[in-house]
C-alpha positions as CSV (number, residue, x, y, z in Angstrom):
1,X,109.1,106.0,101.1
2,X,109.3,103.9,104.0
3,X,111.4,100.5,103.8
4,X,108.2,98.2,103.6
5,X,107.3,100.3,100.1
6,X,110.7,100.2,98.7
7,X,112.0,97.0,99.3
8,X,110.2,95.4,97.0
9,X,110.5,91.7,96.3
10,X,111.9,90.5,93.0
11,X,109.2,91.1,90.3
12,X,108.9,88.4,88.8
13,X,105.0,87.0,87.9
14,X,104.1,83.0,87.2
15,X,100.8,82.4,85.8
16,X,98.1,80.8,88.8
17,X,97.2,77.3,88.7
18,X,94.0,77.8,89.2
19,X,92.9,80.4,87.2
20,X,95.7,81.7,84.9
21,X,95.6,85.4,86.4
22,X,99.3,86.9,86.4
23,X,100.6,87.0,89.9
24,X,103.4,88.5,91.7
25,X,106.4,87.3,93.9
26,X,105.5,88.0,97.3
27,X,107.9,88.0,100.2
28,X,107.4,84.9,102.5
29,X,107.5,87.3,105.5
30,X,103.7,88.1,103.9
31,X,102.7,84.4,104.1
32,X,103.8,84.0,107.6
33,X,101.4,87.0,108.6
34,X,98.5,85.9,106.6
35,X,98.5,82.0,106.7
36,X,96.2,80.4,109.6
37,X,97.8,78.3,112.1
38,X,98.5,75.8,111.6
39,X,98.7,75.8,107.9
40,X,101.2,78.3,108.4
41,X,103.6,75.4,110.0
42,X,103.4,74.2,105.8
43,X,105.3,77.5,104.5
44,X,108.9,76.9,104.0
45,X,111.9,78.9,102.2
46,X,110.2,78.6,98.6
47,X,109.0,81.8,96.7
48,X,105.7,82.5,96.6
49,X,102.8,84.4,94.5
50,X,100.1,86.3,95.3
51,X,96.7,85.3,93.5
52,X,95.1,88.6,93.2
53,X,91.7,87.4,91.2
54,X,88.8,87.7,93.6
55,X,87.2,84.8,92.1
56,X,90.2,82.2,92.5
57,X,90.0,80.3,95.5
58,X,93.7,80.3,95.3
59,X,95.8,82.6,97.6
60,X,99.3,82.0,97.5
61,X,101.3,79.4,95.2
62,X,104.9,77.8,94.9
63,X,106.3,76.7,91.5
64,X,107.2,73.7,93.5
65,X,103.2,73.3,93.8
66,X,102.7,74.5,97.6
67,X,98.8,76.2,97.8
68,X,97.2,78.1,100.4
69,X,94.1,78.9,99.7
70,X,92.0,81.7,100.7
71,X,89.8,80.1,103.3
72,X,93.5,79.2,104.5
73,X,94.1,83.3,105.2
74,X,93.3,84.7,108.6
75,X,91.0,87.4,107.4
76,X,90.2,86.0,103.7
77,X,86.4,87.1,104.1
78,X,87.6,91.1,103.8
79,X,90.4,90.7,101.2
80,X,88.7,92.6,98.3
81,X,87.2,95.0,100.7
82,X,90.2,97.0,102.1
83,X,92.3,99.7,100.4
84,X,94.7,100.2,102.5
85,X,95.3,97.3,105.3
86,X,98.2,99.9,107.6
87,X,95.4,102.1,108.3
88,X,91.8,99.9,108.0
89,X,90.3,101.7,105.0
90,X,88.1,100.1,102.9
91,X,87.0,100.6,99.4
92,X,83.6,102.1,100.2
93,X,84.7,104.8,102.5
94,X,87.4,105.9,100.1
95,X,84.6,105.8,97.3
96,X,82.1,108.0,99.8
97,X,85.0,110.7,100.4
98,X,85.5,111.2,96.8
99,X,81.8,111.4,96.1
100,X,81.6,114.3,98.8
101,X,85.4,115.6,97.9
102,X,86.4,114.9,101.1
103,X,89.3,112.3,99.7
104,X,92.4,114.6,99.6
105,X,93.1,114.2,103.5
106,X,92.9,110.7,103.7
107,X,95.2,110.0,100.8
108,X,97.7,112.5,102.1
109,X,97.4,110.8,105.5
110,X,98.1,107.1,103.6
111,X,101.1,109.4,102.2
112,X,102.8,110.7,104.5
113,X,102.4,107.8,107.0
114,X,103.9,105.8,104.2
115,X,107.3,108.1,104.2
116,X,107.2,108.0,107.3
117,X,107.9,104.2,107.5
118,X,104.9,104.0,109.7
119,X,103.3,101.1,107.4
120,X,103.6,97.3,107.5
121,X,102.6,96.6,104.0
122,X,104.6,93.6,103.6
123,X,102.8,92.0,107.0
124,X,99.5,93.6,106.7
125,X,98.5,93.8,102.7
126,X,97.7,89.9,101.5
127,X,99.5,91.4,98.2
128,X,102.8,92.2,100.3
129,X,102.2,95.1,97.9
130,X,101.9,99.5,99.0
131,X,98.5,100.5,98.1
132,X,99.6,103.6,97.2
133,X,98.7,103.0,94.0
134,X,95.5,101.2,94.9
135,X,94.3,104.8,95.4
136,X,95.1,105.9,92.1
137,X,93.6,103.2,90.5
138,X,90.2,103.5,92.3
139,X,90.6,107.1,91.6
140,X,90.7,107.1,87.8
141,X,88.2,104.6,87.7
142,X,85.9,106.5,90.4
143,X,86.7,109.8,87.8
144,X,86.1,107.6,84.6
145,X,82.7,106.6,86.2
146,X,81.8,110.3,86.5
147,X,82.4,111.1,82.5
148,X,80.3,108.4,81.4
């Protein structure tokens, strides 16, 4: 995989303030991509969390108590939307291609882009997070939906 896929930040999780929801340690290079100016001036050297839960108007936290917020981000409005942020695909579109079976080419392009080390997950995914495995999750849920 490419670096920004395996070099992972440590996973550690701290529960939100907001909302409780589990969230994971994100590398403050993510913040300094995703934070507005100027709020981004605010970030400093602490570790940081990413808020996952849609609802939450949380986006980032500190255990020292720092908050960005989502309205804070600089594209907040499309966070749930997107699968994958490296190459602008979006939830719908990947749902569409599986309905038709047309899927299998755009997850082998995510793919092999990725071990390429021709992604920027760290700066372009809010999570910091590949999405790699965003695609399997909306997969088995997309397949779960069709044996119901």
């Amino acid at each position: 995989m490419s670096n920004c896929c395996s070099n992972k930040p440590e996973s550690n999780t701290q529960p939100c303030p907001q909302c409780g929801v589990l969230a994971k340690n994100i590398k403050n290079q993510t913040i300094y991509h995703h934070v507005k100016f100027p709020d981004v001036l605010e970030a400093n050297a602490e570790s940081y969390c990413y808020c996952a839960n849609d609802e939450c108007s949380i986006a980032y936290f500190s255990q020292q108590g720092k908050i960005f917020n989502q309205n804070q981000l600089r594209e907040y409005e499309q966070l749930t939307k997107k699968l994958c942020y490296c190459f602008d695909i979006n939830t719908e579109q990947y749902i569409d291609a599986l309905k038709q079976k047309t899927a299998e080419p755009i997850k082998n392009f995510v793919i092999e882009k990725t071990k390429a080390g021709d992604c920027a997950c760290v700066a372009r995914n809010p999570s910091g997070q590949c999405c790699l495995a965003a695609f399997k999750q909306l997969e088995k849920e997309f397949a779960d939906n069709q044996n119901q």
